[in-house]
C-alpha positions as CSV (number, residue, x, y, z in Angstrom):
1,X,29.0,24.5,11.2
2,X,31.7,22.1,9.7
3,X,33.0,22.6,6.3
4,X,35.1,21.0,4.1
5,X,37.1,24.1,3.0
6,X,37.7,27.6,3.8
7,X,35.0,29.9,4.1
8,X,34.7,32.9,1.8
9,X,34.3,36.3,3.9
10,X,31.1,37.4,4.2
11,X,29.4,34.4,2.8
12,X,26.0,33.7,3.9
13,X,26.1,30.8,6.0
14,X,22.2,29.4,5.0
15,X,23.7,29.8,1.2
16,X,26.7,27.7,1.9
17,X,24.4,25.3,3.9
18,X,21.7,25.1,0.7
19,X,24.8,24.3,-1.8
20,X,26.7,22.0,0.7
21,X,29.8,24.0,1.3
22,X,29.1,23.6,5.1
23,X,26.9,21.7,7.5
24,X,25.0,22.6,10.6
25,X,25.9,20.9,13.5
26,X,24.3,22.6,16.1
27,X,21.6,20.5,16.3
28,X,23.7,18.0,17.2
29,X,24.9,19.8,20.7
30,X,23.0,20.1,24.2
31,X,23.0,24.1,24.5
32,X,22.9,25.8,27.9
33,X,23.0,29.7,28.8
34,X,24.5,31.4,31.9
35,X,20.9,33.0,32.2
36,X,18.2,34.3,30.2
37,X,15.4,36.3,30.4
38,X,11.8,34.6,29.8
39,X,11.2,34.1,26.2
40,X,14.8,34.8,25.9
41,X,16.6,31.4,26.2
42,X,18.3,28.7,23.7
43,X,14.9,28.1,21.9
44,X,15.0,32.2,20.4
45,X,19.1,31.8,20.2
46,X,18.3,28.9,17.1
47,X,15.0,29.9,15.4
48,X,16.9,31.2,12.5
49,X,14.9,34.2,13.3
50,X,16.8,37.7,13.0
51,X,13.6,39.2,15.1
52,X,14.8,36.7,18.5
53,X,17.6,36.8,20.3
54,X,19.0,35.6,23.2
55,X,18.6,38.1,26.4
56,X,20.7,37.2,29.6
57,X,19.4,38.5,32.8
58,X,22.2,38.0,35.5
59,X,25.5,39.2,36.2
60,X,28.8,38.5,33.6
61,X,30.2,37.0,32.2
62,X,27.4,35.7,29.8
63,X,27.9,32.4,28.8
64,X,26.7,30.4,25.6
65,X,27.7,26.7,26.2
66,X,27.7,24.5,23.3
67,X,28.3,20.7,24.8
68,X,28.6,18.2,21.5
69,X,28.1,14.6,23.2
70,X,30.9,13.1,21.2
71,X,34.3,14.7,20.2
72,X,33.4,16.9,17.4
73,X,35.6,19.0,14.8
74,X,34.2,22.6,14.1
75,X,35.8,24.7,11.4
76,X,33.8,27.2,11.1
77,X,31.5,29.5,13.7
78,X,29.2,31.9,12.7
79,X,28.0,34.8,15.2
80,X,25.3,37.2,14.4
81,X,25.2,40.6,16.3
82,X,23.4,43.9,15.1
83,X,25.3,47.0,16.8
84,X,22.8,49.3,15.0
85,X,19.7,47.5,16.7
86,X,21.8,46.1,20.4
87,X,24.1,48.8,20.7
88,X,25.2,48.3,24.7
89,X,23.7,44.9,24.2
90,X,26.4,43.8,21.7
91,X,28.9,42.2,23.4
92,X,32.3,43.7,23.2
93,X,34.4,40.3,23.6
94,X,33.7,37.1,22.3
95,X,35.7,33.8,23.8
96,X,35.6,30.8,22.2
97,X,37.1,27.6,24.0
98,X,37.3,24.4,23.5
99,X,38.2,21.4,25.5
100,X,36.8,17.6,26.6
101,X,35.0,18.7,29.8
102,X,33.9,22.5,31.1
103,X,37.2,22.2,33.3
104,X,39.5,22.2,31.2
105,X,38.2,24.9,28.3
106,X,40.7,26.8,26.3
107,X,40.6,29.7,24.4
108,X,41.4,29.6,21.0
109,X,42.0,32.3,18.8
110,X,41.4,33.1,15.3
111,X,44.7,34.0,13.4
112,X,42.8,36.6,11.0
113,X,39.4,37.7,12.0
114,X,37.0,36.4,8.9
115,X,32.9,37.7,8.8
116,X,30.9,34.0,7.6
């Protein structure tokens, strides 16, 4: 999502969308996974549906890759994950990079950790 300003904590990201603090831009991108189980892939990842998920089904690290086809500024990301329904399926660590090809990726890092 892009958005003009800062995001409140714990806003709700479809609100933001619906009043046009932010944009989704994620249609915009080619999405690929490491792996996935059947049924389990990029199509369940988007649905907006809290009842799919994504499942991978091969060894780490699990890898969500997010390729924009033209340079692209993103301000805000917004990850769902349910500890109370995944437990040992919520991932510990999440890495976002960034960069102009998959060789040359770097991680960035978020100076205060904010909930969107």
């Amino acid at each position: 999502m892009t958005t003009p300003n800062k995001t409140p904590p714990g806003a709700d990201p479809k609100q933001l969308e619906r009043t046009g603090t932010v944009r989704e831009i994620g249609s915009q991108a080619v999405w690929s996974l490491s792996s996935c189980k059947p049924g389990f892939g990029v199509d369940q990842l988007r649905d907006d549906n809290l009842e799919t998920y994504w499942q991978s089904d091969g060894s780490q690290p699990h890898l969500v890759n997010i390729q924009f086809r033209r340079k692209t500024t993103v301000k805000t990301l917004c990850i769902y994950a349910d500890y109370k329904s995944d437990e040992s399926y919520t991932p510990s660590k999440i890495s976002v990079r960034v960069g102009n090809n998959f060789h040359n990726l770097q991680e960035i890092r978020n100076g205060g950790r904010e909930e969107c």
